[in-house]
C-alpha positions, 0 to 999 in steps of 0.5 A: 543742809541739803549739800550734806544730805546728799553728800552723805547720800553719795557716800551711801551709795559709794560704800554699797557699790563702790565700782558705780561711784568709783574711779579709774587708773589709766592702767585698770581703764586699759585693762577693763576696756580691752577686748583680748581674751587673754590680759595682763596686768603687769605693774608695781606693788600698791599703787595701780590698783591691779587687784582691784581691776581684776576683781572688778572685771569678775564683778562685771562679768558676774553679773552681765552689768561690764560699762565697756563690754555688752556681755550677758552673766557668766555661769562660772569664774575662777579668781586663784591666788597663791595660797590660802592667806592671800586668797581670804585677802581677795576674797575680802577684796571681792566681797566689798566691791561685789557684796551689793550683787550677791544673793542676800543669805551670802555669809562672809567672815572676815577670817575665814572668807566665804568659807574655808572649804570651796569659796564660792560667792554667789551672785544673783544673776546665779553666777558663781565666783571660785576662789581656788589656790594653786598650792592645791596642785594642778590637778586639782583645778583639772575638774570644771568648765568654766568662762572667766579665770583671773590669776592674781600675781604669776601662776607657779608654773607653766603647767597651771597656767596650762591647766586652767586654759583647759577649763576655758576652751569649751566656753572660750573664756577669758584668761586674766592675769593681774601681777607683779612679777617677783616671788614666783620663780622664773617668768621666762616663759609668761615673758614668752607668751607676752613678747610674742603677742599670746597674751597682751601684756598691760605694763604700767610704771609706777609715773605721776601720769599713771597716777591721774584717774581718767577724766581728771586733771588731778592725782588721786590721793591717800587716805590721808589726804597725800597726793600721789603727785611727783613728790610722792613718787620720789618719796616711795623710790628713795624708801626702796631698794634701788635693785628692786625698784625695776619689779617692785614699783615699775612692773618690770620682768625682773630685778636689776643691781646698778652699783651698790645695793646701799646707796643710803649708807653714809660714812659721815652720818652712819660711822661713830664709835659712841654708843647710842643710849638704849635698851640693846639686844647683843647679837652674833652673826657668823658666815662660813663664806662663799670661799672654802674655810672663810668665815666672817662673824659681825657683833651687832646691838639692837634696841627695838623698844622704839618705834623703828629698831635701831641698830649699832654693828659693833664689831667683826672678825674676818678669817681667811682660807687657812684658819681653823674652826678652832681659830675662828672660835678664838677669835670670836671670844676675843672680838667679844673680849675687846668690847668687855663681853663674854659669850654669855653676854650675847642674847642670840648667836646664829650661823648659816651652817649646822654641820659641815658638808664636805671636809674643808667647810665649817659648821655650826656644830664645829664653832660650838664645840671648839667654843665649849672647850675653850670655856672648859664646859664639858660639852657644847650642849652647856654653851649657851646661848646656843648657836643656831641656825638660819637654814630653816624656818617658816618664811626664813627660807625662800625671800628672806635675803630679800627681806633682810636686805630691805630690812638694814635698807630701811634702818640706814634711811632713817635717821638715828636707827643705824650705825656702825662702828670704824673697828667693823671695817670689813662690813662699812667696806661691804656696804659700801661696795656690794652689788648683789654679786656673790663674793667675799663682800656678800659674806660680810653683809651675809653675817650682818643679817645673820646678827639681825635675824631674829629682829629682822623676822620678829619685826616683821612679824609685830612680836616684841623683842625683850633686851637685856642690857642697857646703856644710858 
């Protein structure tokens, strides 16, 4: 009985201040331990603990209480994320590690943080922690002296960056920077300040030696009781795109293409011509090339009453420089002939153009109407489903490449939620050969994320997506 009271009373003590019963990653050690004023904390995503350690080291230097350092509180800190979303995310972070030191009338909402107008925890020492967000604009970071600033993930721009060491000179504070390198623009020039020393630059892999806290002679675990040992890293490697590997595991400057993007992909598993039984979408995606005049167009299924979507490619049609929008037209109503469905059959049809910029490109506007005539409607605005576009969108622009690409990754990796039929010959040769580079293979695969599009976002998303046909 006594070893359960006092296991429940570390517990305790651990869930109200957890950095004093807590752990250290070799990667946060080095971070917490240097004495740079200006640090970087360069890994992967969620493994590392990099937003972790940097809070922590804002808690520290709240409240004059840092184990490495012997520095009495500051007066003022800034913790700036990228916008307001990801900012009530660190806010919570912060909260939980840091609420046992904050004044005691503290209010926090887990929606709204420490407030939606000028978030600002307030700790007993009297120091005061900021949360700011870049997309207010530089100029309106140029309004204070403060000792401590710590930017989780890259700054937007030189400028900032430059404008927040303004508001530590006075004091001559420190500048902490916690980050995965993707998402953010160009890094050339934090390359810079790291290669040539102005910064120190805290690169840490995503190894099972990274993943061993220090003074232990084991890896930490997952919540579920996992450990992060070798075989876990193998496991997080082969469920992420090998190209972005380099960045988004490795902490790595930039992403790096080594042969083909869908090294998953596999003939004799992911080939048939046999349906799957299911309840499927039927979807259109159409690419107007990277080539004048070339458009690709891919008829897809998808059955998103599972767990994981799955998805059968049907069909496809590869135009070339010297076809019409009118053929293009023609030979999509036949694609869909061949499989015995009509136009009004697809449950969403979406291309990557609405209007033609330039005499020889084609266009949304020009397949819809050439498919109108050709189904003797009186105009386009009766043709439905209507072809839309993939060129606008909140969160579809910046990333969304990325993100569908990940997206058919992951339906290829797991079993029985991605195949294609032999007639889609042109997209098995694209997933088999692209590399990232922008050529008639990027086409094929460009027109395939273009048939997932509405999944791929909803998806990610957790909306539900109501199919229409059903195959037993």
């Amino acid at each position: 009985m006594r070893g359960i009271k006092a296991a429940r009373i570390l517990s305790a003590r651990a869930e109200a201040d957890p950095l004093r019963h807590g752990f250290w990653l070799p990667g946060q050690h080095r971070f917490l331990t240097s004495n740079s004023k200006r640090r970087l904390y360069r890994t992967g995503n969620q493994h590392s603990g990099k937003t972790y350690a940097g809070c922590a080291e804002m808690r520290f230097r709240a409240d004059g209480t840092h184990p490495f350092h012997s520095k009495a509180p500051i007066k003022e800190g800034w913790i700036i994320c990228a916008s307001w979303s990801q900012s009530v995310a660190i806010q919570q972070k912060y909260y939980d590690i840091a609420k046992g030191s904050l004044v005691e009338d503290t209010v926090f909402n887990p929606k709204t943080g420490f407030g939606q107008h000028n978030p600002t925890a307030i700790h007993k020492s009297g120091a005061l922690v900021r949360f700011k967000t870049v997309n207010q604009g530089a100029l309106n970071l140029a309004s204070a002296t403060i000792d401590v600033a710590m930017f989780d993930e890259p700054p937007t721009s030189p400028r900032v960056y430059e404008e927040v060491k303004k508001r530590l000179l006075k004091r001559n504070g420190d500048l902490l920077l916690t980050m995965t390198p993707v998402n953010a623009g160009p890094m050339d020039w934090l390359k810079e300040l790291a290669d040539s020393g102005q910064i120190e630059d805290i690169h840490v892999r995503l190894a099972a030696e990274n993943m061993i806290p220090v003074g232990w002679s084991t890896p930490m675990l997952l919540d579920d009781g996992t450990p992060c040992d070798e075989s876990w890293i193998e496991a997080v490697r082969a469920d992420t795109m090998p190209h972005e590997a380099p960045v988004v595991l490795d902490g790595e400057w930039e992403m790096r293409a080594t042969g083909r993007i869908f090294q998953g992909f596999n003939e004799l598993h992911h080939v048939t011509s046999a349906i799957p039984a299911g309840r499927w979408d039927l979807c259109l995606g159409i690419d107007y090339g990277s080539k004048v005049g070339k458009q690709v167009a891919v008829l897809a299924m998808v059955d998103a009453s599972g767990d994981y979507p799955r998805v059968h490619v049907l069909d496809e049609t590869i135009g070339d420089e010297m076809t019409s929008s009118a053929d293009d037209a023609r030979a999509i109503l036949e694609m869909l002939r061949r499989n015995n469905y009509g136009w009004h059959s697809l449950d969403q049809a979406w291309g990557d153009r609405v209007y033609m910029r330039g005499a020889e490109k084609k266009s949304n506007r020009d397949t819809m109407t050439d498919l109108a005539r050709m189904l003797g409607l009186k105009g386009d605005a009766y043709l439905y489903p209507r072809l839309r576009t993939v060129k606008r969108g909140e969160g579809r622009g910046q990333g969304s490449k990325g993100a569908g690409v990940r997206w058919l990754h992951q339906a290829m990796v797991r079993r029985g939620c991605f195949t294609i039929d032999p007639k889609a010959q042109g997209v098995i040769e694209a997933i088999q050969r692209w590399d990232w580079s922008d050529d008639e293979m990027k086409d094929r695969i460009d027109a395939l994320r273009y048939a997932l599009w509405d999944h791929t976002f909803r998806m990610r998303a957790g909306l539900a997506v109501v199919p229409r046909l059903s195959i037993r």
